[in-house]
C-alpha positions in Angstrom: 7.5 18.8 -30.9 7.0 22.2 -32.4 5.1 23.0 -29.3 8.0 22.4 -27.3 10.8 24.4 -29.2 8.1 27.3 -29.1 8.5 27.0 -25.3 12.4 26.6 -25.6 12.7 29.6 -27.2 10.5 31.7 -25.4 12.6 30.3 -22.1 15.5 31.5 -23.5 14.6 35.0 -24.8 13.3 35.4 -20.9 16.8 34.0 -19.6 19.0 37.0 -22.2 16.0 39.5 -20.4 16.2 38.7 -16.9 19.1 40.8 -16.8 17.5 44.4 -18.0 14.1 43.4 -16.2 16.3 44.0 -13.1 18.1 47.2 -14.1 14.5 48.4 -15.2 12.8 47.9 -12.0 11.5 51.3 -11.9 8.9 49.9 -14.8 6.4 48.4 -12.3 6.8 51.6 -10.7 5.3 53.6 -13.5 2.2 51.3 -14.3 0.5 53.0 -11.5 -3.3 51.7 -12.2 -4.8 49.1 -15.3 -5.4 52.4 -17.3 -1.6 53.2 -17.8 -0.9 49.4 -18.5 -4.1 49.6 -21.4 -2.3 52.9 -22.8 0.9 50.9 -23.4 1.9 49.8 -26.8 1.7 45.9 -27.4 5.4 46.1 -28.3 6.1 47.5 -24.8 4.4 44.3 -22.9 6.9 41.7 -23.4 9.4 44.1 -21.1 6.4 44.5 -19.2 6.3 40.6 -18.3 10.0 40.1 -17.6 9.5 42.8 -14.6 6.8 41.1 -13.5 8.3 38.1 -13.3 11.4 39.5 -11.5 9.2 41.2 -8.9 6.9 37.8 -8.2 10.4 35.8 -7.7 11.8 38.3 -5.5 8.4 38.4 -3.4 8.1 34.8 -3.5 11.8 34.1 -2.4 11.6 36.6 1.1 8.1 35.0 1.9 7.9 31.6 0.7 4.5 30.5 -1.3 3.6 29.5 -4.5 5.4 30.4 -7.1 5.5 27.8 -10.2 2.0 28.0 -10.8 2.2 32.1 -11.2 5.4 32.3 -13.1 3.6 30.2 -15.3 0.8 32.5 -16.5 2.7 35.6 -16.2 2.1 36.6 -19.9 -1.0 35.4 -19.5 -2.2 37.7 -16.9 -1.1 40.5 -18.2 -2.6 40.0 -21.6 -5.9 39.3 -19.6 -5.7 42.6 -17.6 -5.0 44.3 -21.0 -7.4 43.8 -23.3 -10.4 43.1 -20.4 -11.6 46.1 -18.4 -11.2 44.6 -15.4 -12.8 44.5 -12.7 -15.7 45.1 -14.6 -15.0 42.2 -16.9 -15.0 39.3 -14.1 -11.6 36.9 -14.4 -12.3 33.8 -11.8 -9.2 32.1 -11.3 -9.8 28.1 -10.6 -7.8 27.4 -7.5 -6.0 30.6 -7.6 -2.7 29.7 -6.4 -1.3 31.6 -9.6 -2.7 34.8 -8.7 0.7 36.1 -7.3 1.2 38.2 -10.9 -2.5 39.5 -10.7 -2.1 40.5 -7.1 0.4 42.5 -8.2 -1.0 44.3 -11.2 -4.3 45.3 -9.1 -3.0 47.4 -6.6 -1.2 45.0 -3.7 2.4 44.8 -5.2 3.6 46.2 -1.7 1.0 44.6 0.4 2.3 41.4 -1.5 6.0 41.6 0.4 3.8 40.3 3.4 1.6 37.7 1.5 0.2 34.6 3.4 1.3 36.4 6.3 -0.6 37.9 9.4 -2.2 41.1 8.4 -0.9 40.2 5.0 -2.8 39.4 1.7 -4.2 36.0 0.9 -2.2 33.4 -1.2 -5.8 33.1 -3.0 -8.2 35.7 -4.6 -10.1 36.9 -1.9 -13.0 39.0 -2.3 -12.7 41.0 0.8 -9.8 42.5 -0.5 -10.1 44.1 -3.9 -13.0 44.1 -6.4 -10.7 42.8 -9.0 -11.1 39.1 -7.1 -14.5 38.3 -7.8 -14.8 35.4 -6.3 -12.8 33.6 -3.6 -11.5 30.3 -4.4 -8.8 27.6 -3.3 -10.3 24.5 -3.5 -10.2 23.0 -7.9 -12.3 23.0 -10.3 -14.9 25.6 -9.0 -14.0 28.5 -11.5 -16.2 27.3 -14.6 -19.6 27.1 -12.3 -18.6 29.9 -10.6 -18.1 32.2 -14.2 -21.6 31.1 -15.1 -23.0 32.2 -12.4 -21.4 35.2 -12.7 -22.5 35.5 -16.8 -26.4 34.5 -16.2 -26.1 37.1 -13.3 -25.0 39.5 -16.1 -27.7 38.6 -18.6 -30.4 38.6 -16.1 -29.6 42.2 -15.7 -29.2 42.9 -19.1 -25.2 43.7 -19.0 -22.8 43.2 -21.3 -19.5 42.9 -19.4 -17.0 39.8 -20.3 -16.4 37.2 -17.7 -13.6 35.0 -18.1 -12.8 31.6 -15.9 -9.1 30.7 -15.9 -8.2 27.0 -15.8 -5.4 24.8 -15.5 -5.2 21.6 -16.7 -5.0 19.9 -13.3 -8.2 21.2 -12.5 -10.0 20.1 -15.2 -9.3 16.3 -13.9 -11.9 17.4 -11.3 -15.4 16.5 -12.2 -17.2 19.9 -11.1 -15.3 21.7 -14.3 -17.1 19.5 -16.7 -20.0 19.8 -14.6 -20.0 23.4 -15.0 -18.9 23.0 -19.1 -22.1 20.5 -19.6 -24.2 23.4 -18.1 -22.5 26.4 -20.0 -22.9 24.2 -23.2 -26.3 24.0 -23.0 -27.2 27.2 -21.6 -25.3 28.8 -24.6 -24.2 32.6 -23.1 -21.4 34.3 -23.6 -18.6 32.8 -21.5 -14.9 32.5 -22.4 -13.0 29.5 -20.5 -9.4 29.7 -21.0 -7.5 26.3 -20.5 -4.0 27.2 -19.3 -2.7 23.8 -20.2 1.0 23.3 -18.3 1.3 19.7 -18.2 1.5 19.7 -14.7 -0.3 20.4 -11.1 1.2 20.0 -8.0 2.6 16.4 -9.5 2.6 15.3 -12.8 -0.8 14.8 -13.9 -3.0 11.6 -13.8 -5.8 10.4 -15.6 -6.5 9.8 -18.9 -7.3 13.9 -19.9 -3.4 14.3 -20.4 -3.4 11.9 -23.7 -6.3 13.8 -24.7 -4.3 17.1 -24.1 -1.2 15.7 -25.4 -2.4 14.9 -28.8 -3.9 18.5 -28.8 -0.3 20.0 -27.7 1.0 18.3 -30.6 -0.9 19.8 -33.5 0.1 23.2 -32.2 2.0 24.9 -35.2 4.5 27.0 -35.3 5.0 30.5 -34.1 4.5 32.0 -38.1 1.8 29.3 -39.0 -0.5 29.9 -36.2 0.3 34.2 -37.2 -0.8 33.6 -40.8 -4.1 31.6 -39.4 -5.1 34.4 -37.0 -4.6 36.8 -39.6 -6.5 35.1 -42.0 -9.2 34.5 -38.8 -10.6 38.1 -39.4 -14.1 36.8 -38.1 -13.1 34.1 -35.3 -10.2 31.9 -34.1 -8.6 29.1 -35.5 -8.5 25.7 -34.2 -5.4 23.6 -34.3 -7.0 20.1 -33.1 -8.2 18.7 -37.5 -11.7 17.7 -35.7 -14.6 18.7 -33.5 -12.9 18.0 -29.8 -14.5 17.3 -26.6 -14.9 20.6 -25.9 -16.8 21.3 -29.2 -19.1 18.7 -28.4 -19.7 19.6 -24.7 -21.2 23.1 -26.8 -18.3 25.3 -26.8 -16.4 26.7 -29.6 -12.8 25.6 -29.1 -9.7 27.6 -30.4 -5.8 27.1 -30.1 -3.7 25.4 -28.9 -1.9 29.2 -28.6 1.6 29.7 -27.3 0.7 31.4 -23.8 4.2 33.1 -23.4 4.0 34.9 -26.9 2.5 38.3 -25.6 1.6 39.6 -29.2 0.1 36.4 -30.1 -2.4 36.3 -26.5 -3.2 39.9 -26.8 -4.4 39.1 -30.6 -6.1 36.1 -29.5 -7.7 37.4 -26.4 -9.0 40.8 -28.9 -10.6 38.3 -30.9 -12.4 36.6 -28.1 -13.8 39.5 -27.0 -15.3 40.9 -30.1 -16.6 37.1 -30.4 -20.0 36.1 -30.6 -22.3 35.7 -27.3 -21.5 32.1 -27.0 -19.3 30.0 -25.1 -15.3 29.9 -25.7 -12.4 27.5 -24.6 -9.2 28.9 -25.7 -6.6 26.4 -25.1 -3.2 28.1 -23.7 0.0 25.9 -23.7 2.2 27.8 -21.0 5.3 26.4 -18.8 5.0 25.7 -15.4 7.7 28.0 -13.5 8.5 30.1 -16.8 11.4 32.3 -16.8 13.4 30.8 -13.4 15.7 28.0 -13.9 15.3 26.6 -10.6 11.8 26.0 -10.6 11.9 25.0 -14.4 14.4 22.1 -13.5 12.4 21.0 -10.3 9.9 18.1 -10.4 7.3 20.1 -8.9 8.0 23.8 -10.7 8.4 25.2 -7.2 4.6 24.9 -6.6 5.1 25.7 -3.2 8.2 26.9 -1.7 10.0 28.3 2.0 12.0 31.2 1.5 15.0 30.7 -0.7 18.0 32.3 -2.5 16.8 34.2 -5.9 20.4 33.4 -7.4 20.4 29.6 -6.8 17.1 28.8 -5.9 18.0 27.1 -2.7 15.2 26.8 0.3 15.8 27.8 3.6 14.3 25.0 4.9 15.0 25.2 9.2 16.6 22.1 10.4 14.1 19.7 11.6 14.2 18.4 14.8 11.6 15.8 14.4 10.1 14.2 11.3 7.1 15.3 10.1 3.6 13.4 10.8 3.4 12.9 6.9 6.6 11.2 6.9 5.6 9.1 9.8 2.5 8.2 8.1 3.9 7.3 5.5 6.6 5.1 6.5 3.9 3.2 8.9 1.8 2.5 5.7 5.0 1.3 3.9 5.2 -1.0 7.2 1.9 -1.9 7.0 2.3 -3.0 3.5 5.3 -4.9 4.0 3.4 -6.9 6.1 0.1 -7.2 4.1 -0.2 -7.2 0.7 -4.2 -6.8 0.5 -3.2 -2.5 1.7 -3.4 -0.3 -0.8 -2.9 3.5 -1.0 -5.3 6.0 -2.8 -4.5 10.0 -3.3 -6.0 12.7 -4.7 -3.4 14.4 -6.9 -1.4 14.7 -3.7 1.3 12.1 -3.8 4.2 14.2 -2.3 1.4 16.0 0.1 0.2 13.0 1.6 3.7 11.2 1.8 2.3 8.4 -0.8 5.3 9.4 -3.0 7.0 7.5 -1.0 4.7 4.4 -0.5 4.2 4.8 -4.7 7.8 4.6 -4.7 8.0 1.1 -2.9 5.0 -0.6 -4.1 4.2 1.4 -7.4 1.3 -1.5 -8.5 -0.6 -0.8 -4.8 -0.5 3.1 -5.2 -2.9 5.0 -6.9 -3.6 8.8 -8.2 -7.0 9.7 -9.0 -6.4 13.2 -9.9 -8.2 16.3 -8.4 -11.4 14.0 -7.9 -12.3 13.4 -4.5 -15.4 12.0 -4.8 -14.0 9.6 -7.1 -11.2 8.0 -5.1 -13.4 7.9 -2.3 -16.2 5.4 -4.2 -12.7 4.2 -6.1 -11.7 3.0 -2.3 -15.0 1.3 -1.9 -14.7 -1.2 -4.9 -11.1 -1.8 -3.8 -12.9 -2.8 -0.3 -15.6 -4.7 -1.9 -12.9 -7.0 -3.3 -11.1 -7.4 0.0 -8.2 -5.5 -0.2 -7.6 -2.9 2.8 -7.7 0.8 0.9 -6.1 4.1 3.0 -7.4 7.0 1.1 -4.7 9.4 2.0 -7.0 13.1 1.6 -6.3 16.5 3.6 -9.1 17.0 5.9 -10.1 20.3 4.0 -10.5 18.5 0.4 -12.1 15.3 2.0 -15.0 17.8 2.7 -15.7 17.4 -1.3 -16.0 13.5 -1.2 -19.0 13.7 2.2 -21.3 12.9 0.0 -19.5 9.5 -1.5 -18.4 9.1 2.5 -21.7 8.6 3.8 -23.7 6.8 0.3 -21.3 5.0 -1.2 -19.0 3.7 2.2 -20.9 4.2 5.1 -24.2 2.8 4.4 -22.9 0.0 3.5 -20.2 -0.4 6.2 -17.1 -0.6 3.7 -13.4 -0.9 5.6 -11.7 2.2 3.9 -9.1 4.3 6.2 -9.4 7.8 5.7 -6.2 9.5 7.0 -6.8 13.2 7.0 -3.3 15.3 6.9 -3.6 18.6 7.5 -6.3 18.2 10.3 -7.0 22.0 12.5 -4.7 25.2 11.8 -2.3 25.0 8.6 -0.7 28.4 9.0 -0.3 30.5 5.4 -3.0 28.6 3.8 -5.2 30.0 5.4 -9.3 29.5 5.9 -9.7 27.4 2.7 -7.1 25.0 3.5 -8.1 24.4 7.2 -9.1 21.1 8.2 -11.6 22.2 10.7 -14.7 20.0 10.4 -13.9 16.5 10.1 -14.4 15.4 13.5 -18.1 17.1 13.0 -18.8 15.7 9.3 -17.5 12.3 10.1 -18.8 12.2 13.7 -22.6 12.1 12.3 -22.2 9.2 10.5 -23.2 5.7 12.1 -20.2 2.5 12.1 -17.4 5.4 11.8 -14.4 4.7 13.9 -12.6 8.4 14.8 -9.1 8.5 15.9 -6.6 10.9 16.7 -2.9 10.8 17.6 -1.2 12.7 20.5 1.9 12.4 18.8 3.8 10.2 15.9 4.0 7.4 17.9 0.3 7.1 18.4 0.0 8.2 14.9 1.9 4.6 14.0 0.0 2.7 15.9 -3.2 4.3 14.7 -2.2 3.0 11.4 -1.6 -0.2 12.4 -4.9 -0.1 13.7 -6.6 1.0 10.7 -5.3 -2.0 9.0 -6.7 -4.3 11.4 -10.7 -2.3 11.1 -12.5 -4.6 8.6 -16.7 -4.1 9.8 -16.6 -0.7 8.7 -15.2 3.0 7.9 -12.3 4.6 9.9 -10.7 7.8 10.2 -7.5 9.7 11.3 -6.7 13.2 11.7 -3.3 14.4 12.4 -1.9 17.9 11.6 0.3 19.7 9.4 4.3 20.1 10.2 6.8 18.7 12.7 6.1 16.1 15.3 7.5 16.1 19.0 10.2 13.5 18.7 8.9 10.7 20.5 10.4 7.5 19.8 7.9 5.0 17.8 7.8 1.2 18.9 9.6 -0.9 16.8 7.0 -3.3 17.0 3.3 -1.8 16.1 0.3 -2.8 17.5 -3.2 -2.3 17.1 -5.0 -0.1 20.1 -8.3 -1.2 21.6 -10.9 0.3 20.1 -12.6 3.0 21.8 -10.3 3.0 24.7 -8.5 6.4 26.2 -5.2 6.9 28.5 -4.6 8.9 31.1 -1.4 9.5 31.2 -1.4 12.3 34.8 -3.2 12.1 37.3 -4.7 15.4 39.7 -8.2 16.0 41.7 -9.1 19.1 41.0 -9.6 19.2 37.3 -9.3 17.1 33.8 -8.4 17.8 30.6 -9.6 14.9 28.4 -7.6 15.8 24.8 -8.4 14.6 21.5 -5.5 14.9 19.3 -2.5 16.6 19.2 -3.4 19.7 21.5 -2.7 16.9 24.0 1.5 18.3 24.4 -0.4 21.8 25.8 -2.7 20.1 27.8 0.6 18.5 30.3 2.2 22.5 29.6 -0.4 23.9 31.3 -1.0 21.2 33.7 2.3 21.7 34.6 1.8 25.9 35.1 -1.3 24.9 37.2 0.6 22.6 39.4 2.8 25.6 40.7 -0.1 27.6 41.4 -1.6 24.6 43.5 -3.8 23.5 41.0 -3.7 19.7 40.3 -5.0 18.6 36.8 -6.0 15.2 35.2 -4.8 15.1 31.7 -6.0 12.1 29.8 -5.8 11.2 26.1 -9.3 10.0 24.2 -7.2 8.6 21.2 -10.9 8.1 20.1 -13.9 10.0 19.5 -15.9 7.4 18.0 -16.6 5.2 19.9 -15.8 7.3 22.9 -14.5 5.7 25.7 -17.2 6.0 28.1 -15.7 4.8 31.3 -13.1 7.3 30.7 -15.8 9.9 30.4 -17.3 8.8 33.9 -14.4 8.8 35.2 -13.0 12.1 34.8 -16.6 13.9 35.7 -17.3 12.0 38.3 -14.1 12.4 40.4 -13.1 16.1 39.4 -14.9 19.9 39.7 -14.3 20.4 36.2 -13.8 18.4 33.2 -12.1 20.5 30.0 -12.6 18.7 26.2 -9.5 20.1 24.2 -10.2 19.3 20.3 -8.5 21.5 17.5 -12.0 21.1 15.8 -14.9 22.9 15.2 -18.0 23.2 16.9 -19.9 19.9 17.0 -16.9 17.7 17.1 -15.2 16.2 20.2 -17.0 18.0 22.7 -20.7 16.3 21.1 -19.4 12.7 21.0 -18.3 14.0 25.2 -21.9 15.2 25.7 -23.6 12.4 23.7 -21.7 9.9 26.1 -22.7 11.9 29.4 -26.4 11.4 27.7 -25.7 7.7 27.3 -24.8 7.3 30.7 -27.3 8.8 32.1 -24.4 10.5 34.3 -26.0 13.5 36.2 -23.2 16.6 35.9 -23.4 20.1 36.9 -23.0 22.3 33.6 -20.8 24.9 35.6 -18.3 21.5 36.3 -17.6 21.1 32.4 -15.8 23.6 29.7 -15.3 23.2 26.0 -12.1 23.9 24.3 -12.6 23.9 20.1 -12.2 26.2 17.2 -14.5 29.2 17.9 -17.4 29.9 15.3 -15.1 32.1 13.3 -12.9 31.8 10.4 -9.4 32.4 11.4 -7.3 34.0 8.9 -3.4 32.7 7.9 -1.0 33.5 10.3 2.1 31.3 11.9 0.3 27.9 12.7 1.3 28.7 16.7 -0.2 32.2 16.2 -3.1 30.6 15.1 -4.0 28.4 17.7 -3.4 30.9 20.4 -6.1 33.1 18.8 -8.2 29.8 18.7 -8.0 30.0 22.7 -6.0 26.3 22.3 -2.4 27.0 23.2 -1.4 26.0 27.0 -1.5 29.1 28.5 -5.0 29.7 27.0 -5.7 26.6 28.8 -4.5 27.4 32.3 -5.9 30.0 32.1 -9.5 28.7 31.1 -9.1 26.2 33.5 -8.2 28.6 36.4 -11.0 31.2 35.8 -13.7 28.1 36.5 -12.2 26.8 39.0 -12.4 30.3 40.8 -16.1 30.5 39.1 
């Protein structure tokens, strides 16, 4: 409880402040490098923070992005930046999605008025664009390994700068943070890991850590007993917890828990770290997700991510939608699904509201599970449920699937276990960016023997493709479907399941095809459609699967056409290889100069608008036509 007061009444001192942090925005202005910011007096930071704040809401609210997550560690950054002579002393933000405040201390506060968008700076640390991100990240739990690296690098060489991993609690539900702890333990260097403990992620967090945290929370003293400890702490800092805590047994020296909005109290705390011994350091930080902003303070996810919106109210400007999203249709053809079957289950990642399994949790709470940020886990978690007969859909972003490959092929594919992988957020995602791309699943899933590979034109084969899934019970399945609105085609009232491995065509032309996998398939009929007036009549069929292929299809298309055109939002060794592979199968003899291959190139393409994206991709329709044209006249 005293933990939580502290918090009240730091929120409130911010509310009384927020008024002369605007008046006094000229204040950012005059901390023109780190150096005038370390010649400030400590008494001087607290105005400090409530500009910064200000400035990261009113960024935030013209670009959209996160925001929650770096309003949260506000005071926190700035004490880092402070007392650290950064960049030399390395800070490696886990995730980084908070870096918003940091951005704008190290040089980008006006680049940051155009963050996440093109030509703009990252939404993550990025170290291609200022020495004071040492290392990239975006993906969890990566920032503890990462530091160590960065702190044997250091010793090898004999240096003696400070490197500092930033974590939040959400992360460390991720196996690879204690990973990385169990090393640093016993490797026994100097490395300070700082715990920024908000209670919260992008949903409210799961697993058992949170008790663990909880109980620590609450032997957090108050603001003038945790004063008199680190003053009577000349040589080291006091711990709060009565007993050795995991962290102490995993070989690191644990201190706090410390109030991480109290400015004085981080700089004091942070001092002391630094003039610590060589040895690893967890300082436990208790901070408030969305700090300072009412809105996001009062929202259930702390504005983690938001559109653009009105300071004042908080609102979003949120477009009107003129078709529901493929998450929401996933989602309510898994409720479906359930209704009808009660061995389905549902399995996230920390991602209930991403994946639309907020809503499934919300109608059958006892068949929905969080696993936290743990991948791997919830994907050998779905293979015991399969074991047992029930019929598990482990609802994972194509990008953060990429961290369970290993579980995918050991642990389910070997041994032929039914679990549906439906991969949100497959090809281009817009402001996310490279790290959130889901590029490569048709490639890493494609290798692997018994996998069945599907992909939806639109959210009416997306429903049906679920219904599908359900009925798949000698082995893996997967599908990928993308990020934002769908087209507005109606869905069947009744759903049922597709024949495996079996394409459409759904127009027919003899000059060239375009066999589509996914939902680049709406451009494929667009350009059709521009190559009909120019007297060119196209083929445009839909694979539906990639594994197994539908090989008549395949024979079909080359056999009766000049040119055959694969059209996959995927990376290199995707669609196009299952095409080739088939053509191999077949024995079909083709003319190389009759086929072209339409994929991600063998670049990473940086956040833009999702459509800006895929027309620098080479995917859009008139990118097609235009492909299509040039080999015709080849």
């Amino acid at each position: 409880m005293n933990m939580h007061r502290t918090l009240e009444r730091s929120t409130k001192n911010k509310t009384k402040q927020k008024a002369k942090a605007r008046r006094d925005a000229s204040l950012l202005d005059s901390i023109e490098s780190l150096d005038a910011l370390r010649a400030l007096d400590v008494d001087a930071l607290p105005a400090v923070a409530d500009a910064l704040r200000d400035d990261v809401i009113d960024i935030v609210s013209e670009t959209g992005g996160h925001l929650g997550a770096g309003l949260g560690v506000v005071e926190l950054t700035l004490a880092l930046h402070y007392v650290f002579e950064t960049p030399r002393d390395k800070l490696v933000w886990d995730v980084s999605h908070q870096c918003y405040p940091h951005k704008v201390l190290t040089g980008r506060r006006a680049a940051m008025r155009q963050v996440r968008k093109q030509g703009g700076p990252a939404g993550f640390t990025n170290r291609a664009e200022s020495d004071f991100d040492p290392f990239g990240a975006a993906h969890s739990s990566t920032a503890i390994s990462a530091a160590l690296g960065f702190a044997k690098a250091r010793d090898l060489k004999d240096g003696h700068n400070n490197v500092i991993a930033i974590v939040g609690d959400g992360a460390m539900s991720g196996g690879m943070a204690y990973e990385g702890l169990n090393n640093a333990g016993a490797f026994n260097t100097r490395l300070i890991v700082i715990l920024n403990d908000n209670n919260m992620s992008i949903a409210p967090p799961a697993g058992s850590l949170q008790y663990f945290l909880t109980a620590l929370r609450d032997k957090m003293p108050n603001a003038e007993t945790r004063t008199a400890a680190l003053n009577a702490s000349r040589l080291g800092l006091p711990a709060f917890a009565g007993s050795p805590t995991l962290f102490d047994d995993l070989g690191f020296t644990y201190a706090g828990p410390f109030d991480g909005h109290d400015m004085k109290e981080l700089v004091t705390v942070l001092d002391r770290a630094k003039a610590g011994p060589p040895q690893p350091l967890l300082i436990h930080v208790v901070t408030e997700k969305g700090n300072g902003y009412a809105p996001a303070m009062a929202s259930g996810c702390k504005y983690h991510g938001v559109s653009k919106f009105d300071r004042e109210t908080g609102v979003q400007s949120k477009g009107k939608a003129n078709a529901p999203s493929y998450t929401s249709v996933f989602a309510s053809a898994l409720i479906d699904a359930a209704e009808r079957d009660e061995k389905v289950v549902a399995v996230t990642a920390a991602m209930p509201s991403g994946t639309g399994l907020d809503k499934f949790g919300a109608a059958f709470p006892d068949r929905c599970f969080d696993a936290g940020i743990a991948e791997q886990h919830a994907v050998t978690f779905c293979g015991g449920l399969a074991c047992e007969g029930y019929k598990p859909f482990a609802a994972i972003y194509s990008t953060f699937l990429q961290r369970g490959f290993d579980q995918i092929v050991h642990d389910i594919g070997i041994q032929r276990l039914p679990v549906r992988f439906m991969m949100d957020r497959a090809g281009m995602v817009g402001a996310d960016g490279v790290t959130h791309q889901g590029s490569y699943d048709i490639s890493y899933l494609g290798c692997l023997p018994g996998f069945t590979l599907m992909a939806p034109a639109d959210e009416a084969e997306l429903a049906l493709m679920v219904e599908t899934a359900r009925t798949i019970d000698d082995g893996p399945c997967a599908v990928r479907y993308p990020r934002g609105e769908a087209l507005g085609i109606q869905i069947p009232e009744r759903l049922e399941a597709l024949p495996i491995g079996r394409g459409r065509v759904l127009r027919e032309g003899t000059d060239a095809a375009i066999l589509s996998y996914g939902t680049r398939l709406a451009d494929a009929l667009t350009a059709a459609d521009a190559l009909a007036e120019r007297g060119i009549e196209v083929t445009v069929a839909d694979a539906r699967f990639a594994k197994p292929i539908d090989d008549r299809l395949v024979r079909d298309l080359v056999s009766n056409h000049a040119l055959t055109l694969t059209l996959e939002e995927g990376s290199i060794g995707g669609f196009a290889a299952q095409f080739m592979d088939s053509l191999a199968r077949q024995k079909l003899s083709v003319d190389t100069r009759g086929l072209a291959f339409l994929h991600l190139p063998d670049r990473f393409i940086e956040h833009a608008d999702q459509k800006v994206q895929v027309a620098q991709a080479g995917l859009d329709a008139q990118s097609i036509a235009e492909t299509i044209k040039a080999r015709l006249q080849e």
